[in-house]
OpenMM code with the backbone's topology and positions (N, CA, C; nanometers):
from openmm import Vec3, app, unit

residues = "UNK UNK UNK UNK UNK UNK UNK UNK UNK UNK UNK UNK UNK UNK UNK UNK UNK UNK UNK UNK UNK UNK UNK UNK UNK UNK UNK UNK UNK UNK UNK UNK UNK UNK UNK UNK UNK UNK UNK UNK UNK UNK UNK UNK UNK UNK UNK UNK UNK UNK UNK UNK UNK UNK UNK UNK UNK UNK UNK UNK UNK UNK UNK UNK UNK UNK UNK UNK UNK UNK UNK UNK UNK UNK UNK UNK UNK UNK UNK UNK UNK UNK UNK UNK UNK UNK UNK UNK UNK UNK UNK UNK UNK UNK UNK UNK UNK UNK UNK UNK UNK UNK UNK UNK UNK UNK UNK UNK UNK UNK UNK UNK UNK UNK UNK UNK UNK UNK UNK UNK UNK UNK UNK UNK UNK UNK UNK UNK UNK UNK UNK UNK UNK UNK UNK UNK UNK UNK UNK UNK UNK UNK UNK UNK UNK UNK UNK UNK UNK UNK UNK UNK UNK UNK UNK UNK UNK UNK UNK UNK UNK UNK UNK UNK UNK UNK UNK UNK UNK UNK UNK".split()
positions = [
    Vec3(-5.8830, -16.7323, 5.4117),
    Vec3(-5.8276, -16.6390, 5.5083),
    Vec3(-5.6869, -16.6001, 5.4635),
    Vec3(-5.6062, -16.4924, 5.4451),
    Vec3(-5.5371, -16.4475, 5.4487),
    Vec3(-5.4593, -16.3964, 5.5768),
    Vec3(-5.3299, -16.4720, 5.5610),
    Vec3(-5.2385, -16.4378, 5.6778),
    Vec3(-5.1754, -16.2566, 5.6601),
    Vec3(-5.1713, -16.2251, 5.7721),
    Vec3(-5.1116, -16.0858, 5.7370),
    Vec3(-4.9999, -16.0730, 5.8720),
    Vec3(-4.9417, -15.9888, 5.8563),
    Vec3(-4.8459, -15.9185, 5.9498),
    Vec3(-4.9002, -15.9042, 6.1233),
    Vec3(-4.8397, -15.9654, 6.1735),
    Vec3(-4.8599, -15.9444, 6.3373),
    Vec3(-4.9184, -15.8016, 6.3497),
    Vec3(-4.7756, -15.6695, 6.2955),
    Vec3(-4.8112, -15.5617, 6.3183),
    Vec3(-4.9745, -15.4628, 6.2941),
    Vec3(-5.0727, -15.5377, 6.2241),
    Vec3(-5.2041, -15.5229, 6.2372),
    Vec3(-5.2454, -15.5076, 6.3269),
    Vec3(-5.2637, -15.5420, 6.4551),
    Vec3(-5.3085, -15.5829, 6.5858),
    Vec3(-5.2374, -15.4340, 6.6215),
    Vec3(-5.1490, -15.3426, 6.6129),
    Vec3(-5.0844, -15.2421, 6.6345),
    Vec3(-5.2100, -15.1254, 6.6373),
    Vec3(-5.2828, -15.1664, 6.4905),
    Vec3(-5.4462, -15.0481, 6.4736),
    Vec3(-5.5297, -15.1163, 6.5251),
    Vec3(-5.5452, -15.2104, 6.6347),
    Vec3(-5.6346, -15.2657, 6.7071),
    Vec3(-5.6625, -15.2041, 6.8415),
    Vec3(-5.7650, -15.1420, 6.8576),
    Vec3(-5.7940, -15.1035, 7.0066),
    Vec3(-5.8464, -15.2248, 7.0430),
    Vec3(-5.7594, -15.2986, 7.1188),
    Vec3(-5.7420, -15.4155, 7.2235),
    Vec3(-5.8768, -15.4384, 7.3049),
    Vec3(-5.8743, -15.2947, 7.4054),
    Vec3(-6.0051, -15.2562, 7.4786),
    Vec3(-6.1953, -15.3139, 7.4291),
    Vec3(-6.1511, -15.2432, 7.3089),
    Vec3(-6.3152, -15.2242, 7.1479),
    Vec3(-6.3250, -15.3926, 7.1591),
    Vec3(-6.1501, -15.4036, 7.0877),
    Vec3(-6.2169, -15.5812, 7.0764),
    Vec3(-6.2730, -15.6717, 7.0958),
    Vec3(-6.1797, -15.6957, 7.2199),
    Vec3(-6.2499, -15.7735, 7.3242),
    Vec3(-6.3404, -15.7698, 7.4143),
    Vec3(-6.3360, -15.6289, 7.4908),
    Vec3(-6.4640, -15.5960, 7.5796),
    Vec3(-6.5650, -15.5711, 7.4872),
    Vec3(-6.5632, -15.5015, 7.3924),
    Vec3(-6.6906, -15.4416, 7.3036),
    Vec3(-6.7084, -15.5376, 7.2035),
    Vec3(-6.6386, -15.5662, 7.1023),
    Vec3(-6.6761, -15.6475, 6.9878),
    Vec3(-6.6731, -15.8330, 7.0195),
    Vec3(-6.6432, -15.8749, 7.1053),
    Vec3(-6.6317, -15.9732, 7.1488),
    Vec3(-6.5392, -16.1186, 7.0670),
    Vec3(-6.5119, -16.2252, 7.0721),
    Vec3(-6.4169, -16.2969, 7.0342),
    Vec3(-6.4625, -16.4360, 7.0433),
    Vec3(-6.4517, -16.4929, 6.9626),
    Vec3(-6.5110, -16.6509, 7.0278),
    Vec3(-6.3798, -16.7359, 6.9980),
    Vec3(-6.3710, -16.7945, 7.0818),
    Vec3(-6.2488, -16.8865, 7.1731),
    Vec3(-6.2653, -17.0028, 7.0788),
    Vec3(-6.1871, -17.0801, 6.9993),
    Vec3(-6.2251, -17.2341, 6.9718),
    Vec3(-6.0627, -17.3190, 6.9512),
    Vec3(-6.1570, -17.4256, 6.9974),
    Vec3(-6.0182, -17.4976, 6.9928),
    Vec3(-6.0906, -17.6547, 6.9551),
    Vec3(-5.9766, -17.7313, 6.9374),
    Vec3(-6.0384, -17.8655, 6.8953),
    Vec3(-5.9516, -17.8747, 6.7004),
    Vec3(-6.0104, -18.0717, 6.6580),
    Vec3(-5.9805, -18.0618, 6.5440),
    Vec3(-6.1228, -18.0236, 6.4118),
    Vec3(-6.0841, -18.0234, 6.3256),
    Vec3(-6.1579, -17.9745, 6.2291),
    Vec3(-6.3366, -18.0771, 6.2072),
    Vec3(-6.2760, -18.2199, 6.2398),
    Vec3(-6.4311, -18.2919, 6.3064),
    Vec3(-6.4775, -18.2807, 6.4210),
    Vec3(-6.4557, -18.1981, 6.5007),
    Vec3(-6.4767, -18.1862, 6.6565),
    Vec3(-6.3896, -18.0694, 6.7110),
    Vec3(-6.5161, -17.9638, 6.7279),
    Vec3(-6.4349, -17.9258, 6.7963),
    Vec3(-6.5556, -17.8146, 6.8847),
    Vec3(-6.5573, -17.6646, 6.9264),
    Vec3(-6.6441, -17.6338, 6.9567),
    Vec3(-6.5734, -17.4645, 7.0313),
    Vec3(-6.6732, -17.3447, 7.0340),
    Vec3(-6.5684, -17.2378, 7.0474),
    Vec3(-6.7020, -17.1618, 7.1168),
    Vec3(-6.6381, -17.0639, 7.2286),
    Vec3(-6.7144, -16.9873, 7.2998),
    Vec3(-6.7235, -16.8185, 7.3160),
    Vec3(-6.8189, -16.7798, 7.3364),
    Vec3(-6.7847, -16.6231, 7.3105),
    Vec3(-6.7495, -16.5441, 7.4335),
    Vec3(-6.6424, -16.4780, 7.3974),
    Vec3(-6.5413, -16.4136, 7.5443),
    Vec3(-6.5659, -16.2880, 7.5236),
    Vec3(-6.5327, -16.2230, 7.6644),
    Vec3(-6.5818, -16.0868, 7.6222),
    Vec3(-6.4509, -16.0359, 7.7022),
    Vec3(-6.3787, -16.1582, 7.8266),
    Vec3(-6.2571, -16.0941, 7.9151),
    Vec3(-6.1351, -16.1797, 7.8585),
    Vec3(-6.0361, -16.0959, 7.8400),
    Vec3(-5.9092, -16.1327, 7.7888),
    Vec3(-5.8319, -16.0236, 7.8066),
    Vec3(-5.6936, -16.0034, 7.6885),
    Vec3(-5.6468, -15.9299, 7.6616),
    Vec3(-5.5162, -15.9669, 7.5924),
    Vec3(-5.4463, -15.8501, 7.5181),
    Vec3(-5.3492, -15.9040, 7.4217),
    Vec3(-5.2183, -15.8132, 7.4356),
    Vec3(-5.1058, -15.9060, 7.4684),
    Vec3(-4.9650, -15.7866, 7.5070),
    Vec3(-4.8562, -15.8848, 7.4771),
    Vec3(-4.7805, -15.8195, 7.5683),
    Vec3(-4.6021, -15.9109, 7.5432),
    Vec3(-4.5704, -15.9229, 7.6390),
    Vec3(-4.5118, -16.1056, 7.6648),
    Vec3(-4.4724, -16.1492, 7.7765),
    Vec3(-4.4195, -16.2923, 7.7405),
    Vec3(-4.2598, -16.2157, 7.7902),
    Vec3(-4.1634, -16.3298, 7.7721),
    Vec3(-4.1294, -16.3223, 7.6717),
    Vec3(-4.1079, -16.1963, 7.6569),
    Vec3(-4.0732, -16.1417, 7.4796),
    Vec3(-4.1595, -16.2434, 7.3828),
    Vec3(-4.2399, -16.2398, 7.3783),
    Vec3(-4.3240, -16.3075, 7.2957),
    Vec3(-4.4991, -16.2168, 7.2714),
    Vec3(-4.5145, -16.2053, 7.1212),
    Vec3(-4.6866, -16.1541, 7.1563),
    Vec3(-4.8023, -16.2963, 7.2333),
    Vec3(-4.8547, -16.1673, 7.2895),
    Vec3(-4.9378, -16.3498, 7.3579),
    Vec3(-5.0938, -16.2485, 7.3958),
    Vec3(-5.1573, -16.3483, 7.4147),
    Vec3(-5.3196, -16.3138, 7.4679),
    Vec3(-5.3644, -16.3802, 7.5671),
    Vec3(-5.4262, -16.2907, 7.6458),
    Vec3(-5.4615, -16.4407, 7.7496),
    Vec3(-5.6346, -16.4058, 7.7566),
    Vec3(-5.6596, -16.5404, 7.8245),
    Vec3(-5.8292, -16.5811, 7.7513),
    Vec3(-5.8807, -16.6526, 7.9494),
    Vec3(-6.0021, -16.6303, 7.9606),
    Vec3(-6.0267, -16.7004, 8.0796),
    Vec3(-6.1649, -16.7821, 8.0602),
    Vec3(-6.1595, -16.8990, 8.1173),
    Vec3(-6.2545, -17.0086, 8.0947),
    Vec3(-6.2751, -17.0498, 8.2304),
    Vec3(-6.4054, -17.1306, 8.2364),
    Vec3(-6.4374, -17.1473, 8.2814),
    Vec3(-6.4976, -17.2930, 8.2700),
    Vec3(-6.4229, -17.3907, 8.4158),
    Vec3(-6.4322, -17.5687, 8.3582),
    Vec3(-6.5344, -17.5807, 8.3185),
    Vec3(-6.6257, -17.5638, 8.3702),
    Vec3(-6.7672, -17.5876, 8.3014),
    Vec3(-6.8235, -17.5725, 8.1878),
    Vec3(-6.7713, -17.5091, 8.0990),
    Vec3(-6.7951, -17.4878, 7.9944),
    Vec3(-6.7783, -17.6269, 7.9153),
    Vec3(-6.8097, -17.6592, 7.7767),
    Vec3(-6.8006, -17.7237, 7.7093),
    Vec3(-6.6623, -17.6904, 7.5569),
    Vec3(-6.6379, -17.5665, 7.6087),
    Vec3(-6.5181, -17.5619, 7.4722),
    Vec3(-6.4139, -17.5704, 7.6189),
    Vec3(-6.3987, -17.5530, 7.7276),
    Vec3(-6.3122, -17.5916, 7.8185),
    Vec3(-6.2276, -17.7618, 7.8189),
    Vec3(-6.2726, -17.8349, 7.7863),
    Vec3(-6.2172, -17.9334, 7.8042),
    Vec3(-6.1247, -17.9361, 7.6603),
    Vec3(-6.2275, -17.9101, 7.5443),
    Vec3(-6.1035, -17.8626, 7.3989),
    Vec3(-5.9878, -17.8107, 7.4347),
    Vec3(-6.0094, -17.7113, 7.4951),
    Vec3(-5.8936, -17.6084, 7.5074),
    Vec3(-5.7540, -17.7148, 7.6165),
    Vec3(-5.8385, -17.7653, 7.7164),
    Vec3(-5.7731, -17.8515, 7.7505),
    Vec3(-5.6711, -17.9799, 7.6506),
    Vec3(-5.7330, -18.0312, 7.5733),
    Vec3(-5.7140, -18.1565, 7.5341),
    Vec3(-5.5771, -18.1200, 7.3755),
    Vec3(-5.5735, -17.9967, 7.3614),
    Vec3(-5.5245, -17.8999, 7.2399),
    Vec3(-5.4039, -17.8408, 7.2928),
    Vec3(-5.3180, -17.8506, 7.2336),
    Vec3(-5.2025, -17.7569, 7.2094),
    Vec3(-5.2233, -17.6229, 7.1952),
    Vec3(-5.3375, -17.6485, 7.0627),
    Vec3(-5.3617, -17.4934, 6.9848),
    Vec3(-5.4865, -17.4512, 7.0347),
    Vec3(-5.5396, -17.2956, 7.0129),
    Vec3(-5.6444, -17.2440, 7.0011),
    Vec3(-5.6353, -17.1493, 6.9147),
    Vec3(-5.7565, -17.0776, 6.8575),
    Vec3(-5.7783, -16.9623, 6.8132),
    Vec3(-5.8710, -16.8518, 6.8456),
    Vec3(-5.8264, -16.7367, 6.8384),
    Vec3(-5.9447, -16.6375, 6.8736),
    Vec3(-5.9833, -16.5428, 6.7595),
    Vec3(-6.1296, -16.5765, 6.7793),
    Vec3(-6.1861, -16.5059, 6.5969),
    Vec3(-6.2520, -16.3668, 6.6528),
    Vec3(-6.2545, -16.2646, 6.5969),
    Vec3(-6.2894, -16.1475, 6.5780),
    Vec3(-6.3931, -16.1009, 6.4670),
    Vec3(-6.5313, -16.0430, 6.5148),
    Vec3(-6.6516, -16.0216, 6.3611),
    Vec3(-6.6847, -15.8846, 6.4062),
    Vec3(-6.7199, -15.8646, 6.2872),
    Vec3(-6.7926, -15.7368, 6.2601),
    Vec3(-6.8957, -15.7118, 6.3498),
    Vec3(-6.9754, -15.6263, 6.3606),
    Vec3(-7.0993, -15.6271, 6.4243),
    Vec3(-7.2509, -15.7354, 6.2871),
    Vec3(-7.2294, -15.7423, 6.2507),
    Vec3(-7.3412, -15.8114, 6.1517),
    Vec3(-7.3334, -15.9602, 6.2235),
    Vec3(-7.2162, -15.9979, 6.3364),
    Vec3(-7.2045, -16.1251, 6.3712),
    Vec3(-7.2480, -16.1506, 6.4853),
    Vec3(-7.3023, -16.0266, 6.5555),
    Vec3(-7.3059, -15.9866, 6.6984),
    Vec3(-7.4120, -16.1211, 6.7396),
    Vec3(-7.5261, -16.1596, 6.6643),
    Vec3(-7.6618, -16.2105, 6.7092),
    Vec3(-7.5747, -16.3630, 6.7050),
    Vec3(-7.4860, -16.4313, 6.6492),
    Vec3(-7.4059, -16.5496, 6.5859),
    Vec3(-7.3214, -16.5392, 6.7729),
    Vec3(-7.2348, -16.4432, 6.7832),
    Vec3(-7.1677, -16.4486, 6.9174),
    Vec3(-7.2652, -16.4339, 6.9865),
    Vec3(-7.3979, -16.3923, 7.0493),
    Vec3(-7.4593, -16.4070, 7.1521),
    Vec3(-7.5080, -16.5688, 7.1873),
    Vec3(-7.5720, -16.5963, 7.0456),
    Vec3(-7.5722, -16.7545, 7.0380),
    Vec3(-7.4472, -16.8190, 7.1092),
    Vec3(-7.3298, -16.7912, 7.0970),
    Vec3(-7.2529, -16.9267, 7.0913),
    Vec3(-7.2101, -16.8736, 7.2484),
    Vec3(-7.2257, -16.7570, 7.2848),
    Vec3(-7.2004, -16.7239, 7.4252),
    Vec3(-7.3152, -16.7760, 7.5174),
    Vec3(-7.4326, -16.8376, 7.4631),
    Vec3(-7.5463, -16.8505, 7.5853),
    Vec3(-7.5647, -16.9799, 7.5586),
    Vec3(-7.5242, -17.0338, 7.4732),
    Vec3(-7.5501, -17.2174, 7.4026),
    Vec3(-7.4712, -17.2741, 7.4383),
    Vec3(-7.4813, -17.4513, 7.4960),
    Vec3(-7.4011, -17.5002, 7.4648),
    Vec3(-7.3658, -17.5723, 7.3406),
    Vec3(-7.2164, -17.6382, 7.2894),
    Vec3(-7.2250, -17.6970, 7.2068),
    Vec3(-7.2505, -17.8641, 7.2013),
    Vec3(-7.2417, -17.8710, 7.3145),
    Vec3(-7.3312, -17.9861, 7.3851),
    Vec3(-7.4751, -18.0355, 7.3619),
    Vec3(-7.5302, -17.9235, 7.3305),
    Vec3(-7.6759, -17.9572, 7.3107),
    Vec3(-7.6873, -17.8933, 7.1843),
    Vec3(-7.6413, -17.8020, 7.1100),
    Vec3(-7.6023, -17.7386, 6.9730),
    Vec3(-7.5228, -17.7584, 6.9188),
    Vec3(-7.5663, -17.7772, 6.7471),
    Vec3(-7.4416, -17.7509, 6.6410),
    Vec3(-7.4503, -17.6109, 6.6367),
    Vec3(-7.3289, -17.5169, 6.6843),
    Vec3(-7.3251, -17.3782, 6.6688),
    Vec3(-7.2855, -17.3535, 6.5279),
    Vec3(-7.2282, -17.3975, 6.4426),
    Vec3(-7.1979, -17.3969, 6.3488),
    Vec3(-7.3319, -17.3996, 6.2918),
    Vec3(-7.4009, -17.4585, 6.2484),
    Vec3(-7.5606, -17.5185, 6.1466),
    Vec3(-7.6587, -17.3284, 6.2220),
    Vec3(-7.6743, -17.3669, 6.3346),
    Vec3(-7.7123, -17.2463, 6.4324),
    Vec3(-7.6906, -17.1218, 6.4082),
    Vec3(-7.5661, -17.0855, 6.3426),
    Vec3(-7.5446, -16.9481, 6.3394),
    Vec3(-7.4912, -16.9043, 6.1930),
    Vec3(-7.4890, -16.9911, 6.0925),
    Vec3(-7.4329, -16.9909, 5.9997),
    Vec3(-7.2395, -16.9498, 5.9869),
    Vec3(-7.2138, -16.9834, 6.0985),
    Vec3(-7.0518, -16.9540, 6.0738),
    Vec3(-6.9748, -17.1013, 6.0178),
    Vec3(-6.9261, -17.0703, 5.9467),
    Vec3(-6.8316, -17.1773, 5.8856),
    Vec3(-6.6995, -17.2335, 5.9092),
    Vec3(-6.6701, -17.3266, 5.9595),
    Vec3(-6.5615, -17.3816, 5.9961),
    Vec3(-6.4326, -17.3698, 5.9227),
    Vec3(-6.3312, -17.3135, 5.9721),
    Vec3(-6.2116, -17.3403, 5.8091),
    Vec3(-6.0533, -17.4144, 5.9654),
    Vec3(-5.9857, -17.4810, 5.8589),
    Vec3(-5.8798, -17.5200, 5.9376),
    Vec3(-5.7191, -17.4311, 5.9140),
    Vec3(-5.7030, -17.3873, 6.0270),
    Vec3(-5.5784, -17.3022, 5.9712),
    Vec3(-5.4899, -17.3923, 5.9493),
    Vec3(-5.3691, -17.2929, 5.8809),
    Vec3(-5.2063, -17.4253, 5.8446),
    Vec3(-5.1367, -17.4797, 5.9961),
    Vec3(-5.1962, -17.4290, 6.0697),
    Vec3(-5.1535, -17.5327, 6.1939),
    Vec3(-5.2302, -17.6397, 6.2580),
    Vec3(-5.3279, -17.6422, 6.1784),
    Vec3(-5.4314, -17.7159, 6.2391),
    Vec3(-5.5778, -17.6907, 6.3296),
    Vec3(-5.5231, -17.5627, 6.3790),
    Vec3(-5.6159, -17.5070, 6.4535),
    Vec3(-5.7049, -17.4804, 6.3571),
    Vec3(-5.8578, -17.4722, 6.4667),
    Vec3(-5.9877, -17.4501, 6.3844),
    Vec3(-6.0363, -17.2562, 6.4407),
    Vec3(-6.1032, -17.2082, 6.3190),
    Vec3(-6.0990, -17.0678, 6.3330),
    Vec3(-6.2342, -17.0849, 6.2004),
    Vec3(-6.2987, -16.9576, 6.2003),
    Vec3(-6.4011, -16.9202, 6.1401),
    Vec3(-6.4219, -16.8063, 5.9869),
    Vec3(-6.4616, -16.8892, 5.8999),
    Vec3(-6.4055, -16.8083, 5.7703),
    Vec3(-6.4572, -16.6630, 5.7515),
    Vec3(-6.5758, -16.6331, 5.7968),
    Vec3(-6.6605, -16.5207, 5.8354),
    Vec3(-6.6148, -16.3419, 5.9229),
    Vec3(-6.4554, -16.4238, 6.0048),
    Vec3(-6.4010, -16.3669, 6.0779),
    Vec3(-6.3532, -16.2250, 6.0182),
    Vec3(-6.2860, -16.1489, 6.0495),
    Vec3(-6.2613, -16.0139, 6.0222),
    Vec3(-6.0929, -16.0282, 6.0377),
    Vec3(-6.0762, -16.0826, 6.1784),
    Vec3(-5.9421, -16.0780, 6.2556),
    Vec3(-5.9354, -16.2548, 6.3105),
    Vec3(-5.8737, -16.3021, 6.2795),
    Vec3(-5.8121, -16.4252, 6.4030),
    Vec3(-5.6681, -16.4466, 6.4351),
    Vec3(-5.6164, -16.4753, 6.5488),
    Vec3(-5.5537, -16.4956, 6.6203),
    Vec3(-5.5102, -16.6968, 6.6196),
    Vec3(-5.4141, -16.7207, 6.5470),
    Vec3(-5.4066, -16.8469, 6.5744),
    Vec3(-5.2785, -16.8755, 6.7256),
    Vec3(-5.2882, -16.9037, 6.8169),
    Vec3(-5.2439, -16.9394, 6.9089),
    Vec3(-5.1614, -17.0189, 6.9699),
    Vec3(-5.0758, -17.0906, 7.0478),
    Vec3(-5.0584, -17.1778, 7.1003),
    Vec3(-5.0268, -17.1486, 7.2863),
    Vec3(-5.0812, -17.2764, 7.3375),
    Vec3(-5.0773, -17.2295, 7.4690),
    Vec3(-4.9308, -17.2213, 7.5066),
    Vec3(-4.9096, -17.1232, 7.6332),
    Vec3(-4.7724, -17.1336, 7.7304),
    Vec3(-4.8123, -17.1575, 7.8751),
    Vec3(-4.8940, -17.0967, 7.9321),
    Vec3(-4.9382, -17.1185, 8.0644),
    Vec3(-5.0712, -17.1362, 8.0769),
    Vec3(-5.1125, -17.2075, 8.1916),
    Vec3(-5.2395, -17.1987, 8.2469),
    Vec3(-5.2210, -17.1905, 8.3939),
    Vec3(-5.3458, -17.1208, 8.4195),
    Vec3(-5.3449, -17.1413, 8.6528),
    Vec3(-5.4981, -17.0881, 8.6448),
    Vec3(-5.5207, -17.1954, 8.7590),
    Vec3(-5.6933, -17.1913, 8.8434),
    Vec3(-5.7000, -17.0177, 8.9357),
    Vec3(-5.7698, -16.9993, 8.8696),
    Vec3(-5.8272, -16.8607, 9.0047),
    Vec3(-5.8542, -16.9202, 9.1426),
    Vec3(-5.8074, -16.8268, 9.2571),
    Vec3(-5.7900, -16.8834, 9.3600),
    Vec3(-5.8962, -16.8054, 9.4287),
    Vec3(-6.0250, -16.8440, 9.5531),
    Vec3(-6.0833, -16.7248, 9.5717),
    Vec3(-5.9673, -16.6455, 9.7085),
    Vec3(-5.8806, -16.7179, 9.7566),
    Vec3(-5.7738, -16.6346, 9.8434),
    Vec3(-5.7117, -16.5713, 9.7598),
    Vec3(-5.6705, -16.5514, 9.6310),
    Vec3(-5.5737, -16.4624, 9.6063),
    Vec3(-5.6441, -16.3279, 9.5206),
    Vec3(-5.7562, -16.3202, 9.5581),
    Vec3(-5.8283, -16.2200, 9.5199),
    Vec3(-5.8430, -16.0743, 9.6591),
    Vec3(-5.7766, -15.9523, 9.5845),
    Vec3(-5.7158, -15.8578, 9.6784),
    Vec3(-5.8638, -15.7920, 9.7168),
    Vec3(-5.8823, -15.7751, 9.5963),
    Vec3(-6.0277, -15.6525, 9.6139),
    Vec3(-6.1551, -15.7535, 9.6294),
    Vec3(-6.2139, -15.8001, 9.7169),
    Vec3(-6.2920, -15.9323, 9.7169),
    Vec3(-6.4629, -15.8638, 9.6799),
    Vec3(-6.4114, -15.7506, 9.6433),
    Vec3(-6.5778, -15.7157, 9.6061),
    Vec3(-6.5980, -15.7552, 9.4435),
    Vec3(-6.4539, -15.7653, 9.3782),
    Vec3(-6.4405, -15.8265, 9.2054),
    Vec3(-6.5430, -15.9975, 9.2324),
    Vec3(-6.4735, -16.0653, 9.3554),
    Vec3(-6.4996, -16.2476, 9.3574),
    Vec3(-6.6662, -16.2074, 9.4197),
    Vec3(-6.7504, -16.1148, 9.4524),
    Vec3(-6.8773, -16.1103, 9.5295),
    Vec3(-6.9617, -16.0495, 9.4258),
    Vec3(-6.9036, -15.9965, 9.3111),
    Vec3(-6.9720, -15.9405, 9.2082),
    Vec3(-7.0227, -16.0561, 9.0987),
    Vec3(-6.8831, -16.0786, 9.0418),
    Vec3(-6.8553, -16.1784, 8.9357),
    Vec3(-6.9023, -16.3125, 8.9702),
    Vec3(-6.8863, -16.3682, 9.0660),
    Vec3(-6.8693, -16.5477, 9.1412),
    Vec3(-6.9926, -16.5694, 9.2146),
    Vec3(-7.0403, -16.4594, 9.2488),
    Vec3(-7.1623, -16.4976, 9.3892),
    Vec3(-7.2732, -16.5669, 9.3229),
    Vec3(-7.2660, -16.5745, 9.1481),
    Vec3(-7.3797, -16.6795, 9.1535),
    Vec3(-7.3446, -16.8429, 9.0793),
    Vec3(-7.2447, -16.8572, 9.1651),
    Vec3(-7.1980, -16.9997, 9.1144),
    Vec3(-7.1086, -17.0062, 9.3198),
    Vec3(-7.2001, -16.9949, 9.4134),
    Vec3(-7.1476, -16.9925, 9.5336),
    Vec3(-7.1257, -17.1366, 9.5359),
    Vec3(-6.9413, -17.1947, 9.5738),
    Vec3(-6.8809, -17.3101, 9.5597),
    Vec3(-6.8622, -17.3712, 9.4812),
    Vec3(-6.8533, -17.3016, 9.3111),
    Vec3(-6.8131, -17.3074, 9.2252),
    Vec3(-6.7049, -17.3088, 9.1423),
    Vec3(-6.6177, -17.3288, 9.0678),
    Vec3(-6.5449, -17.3009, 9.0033),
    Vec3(-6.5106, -17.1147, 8.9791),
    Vec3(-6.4311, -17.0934, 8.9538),
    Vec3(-6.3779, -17.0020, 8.9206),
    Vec3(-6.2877, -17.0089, 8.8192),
    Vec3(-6.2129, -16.8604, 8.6936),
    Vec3(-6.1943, -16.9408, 8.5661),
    Vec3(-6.0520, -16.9926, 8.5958),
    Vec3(-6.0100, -17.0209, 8.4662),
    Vec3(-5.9202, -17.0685, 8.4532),
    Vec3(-5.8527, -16.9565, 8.3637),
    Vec3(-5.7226, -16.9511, 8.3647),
    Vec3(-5.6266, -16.8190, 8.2791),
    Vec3(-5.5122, -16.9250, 8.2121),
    Vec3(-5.5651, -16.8925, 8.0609),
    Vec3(-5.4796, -16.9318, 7.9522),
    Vec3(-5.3786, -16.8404, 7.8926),
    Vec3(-5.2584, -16.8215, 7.9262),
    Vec3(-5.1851, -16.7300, 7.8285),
    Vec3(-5.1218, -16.7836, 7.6656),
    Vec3(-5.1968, -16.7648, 7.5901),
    Vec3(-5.1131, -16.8462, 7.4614),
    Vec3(-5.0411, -16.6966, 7.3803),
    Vec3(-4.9412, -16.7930, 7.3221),
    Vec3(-4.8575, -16.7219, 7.2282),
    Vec3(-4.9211, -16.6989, 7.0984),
    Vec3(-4.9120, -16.6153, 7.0432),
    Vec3(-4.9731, -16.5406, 6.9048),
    Vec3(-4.9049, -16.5694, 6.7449),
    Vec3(-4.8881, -16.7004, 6.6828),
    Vec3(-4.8222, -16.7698, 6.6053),
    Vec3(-4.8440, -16.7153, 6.4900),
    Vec3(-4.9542, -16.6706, 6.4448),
    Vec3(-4.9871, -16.6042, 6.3139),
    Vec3(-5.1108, -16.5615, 6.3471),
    Vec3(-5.1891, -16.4149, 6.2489),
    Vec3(-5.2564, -16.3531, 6.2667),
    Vec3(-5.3325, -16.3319, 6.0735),
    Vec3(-5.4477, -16.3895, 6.0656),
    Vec3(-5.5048, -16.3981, 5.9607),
    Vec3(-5.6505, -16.2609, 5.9958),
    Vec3(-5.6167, -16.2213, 5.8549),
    Vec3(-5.7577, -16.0807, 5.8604),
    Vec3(-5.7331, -16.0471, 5.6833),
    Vec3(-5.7952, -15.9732, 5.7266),
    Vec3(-5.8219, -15.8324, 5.5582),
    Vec3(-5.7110, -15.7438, 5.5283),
    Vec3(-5.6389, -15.8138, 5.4268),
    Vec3(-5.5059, -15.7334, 5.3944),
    Vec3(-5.5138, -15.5848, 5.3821),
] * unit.nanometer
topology = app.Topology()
chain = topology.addChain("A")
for resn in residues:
    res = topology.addResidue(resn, chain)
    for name in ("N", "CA", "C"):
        topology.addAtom(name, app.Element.getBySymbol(name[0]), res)
């Protein structure tokens, strides 16, 4: 992987990325670890800092990684990867090696964080904030009756804002 310039992310439609091309979340060390495919996020500046924020959900199985980690990363693929992210978005890694499963390959960045050699774009990370979704602090409650109504007394996600430490892609 080749590190490149933050300012890349500048010819990134943000929108394409993440809503359309999707992102898989991983965190953990290079023997353990495990990463999920996101489709809601987004990437800006806050606190004079570039940062992204990512939403999980406890239940998940790369949730407790993300927990237990300083770092995360968010990987970015082509469309040829699309069938690899549907996998790792409907699997757990609990009951799957997503890795063996989808043929994506593990690589360790210089911070330690784990990210995917296959990638196009990644995002190596570190967290600054987290906070639980509240279902009271939801204004428009037809978003929590759309999204939530089929996990009724469930969890709701969790919002990670991490800082954007280095940015590895295609020079």
């Amino acid at each position: 992987m080749n590190k490149v310039d933050l300012a890349c992310l500048a010819k990134e439609d943000a929108f394409k990325l993440i809503g359309g091309d999707w992102m898989l979340v991983c965190a953990g060390k290079k023997d353990r670890f495990n990463m999920m495919t996101a489709s809601w996020g987004g990437i800006g500046w806050l606190w004079n800092r570039p940062v992204a924020f990512v939403f999980i959900r406890p239940e998940r199985y790369t949730h407790e990684f993300v927990e237990a980690e300083e770092r995360l990363s968010l990987s970015f693929f082509t469309e040829e990867w699309r069938e690899a992210l549907k996998f790792c978005g409907s699997k757990s890694g609990r009951d799957f090696d997503k890795c063996k499963e989808t043929g994506l390959s593990a690589v360790e960045l210089e911070s330690g964080a784990v990210a995917f050699g296959e990638a196009r774009l990644t995002l190596d990370c570190r967290k600054l904030f987290k906070a639980s979704m509240d279902k009271a602090s939801f204004i428009d409650r037809d978003i929590l009756a759309k999204w939530y109504s089929d996990n009724p007394g469930g969890s709701l996600h969790d919002v990670y804002v991490v800082e954007i430490e280095s940015v590895y892609g295609v020079k």
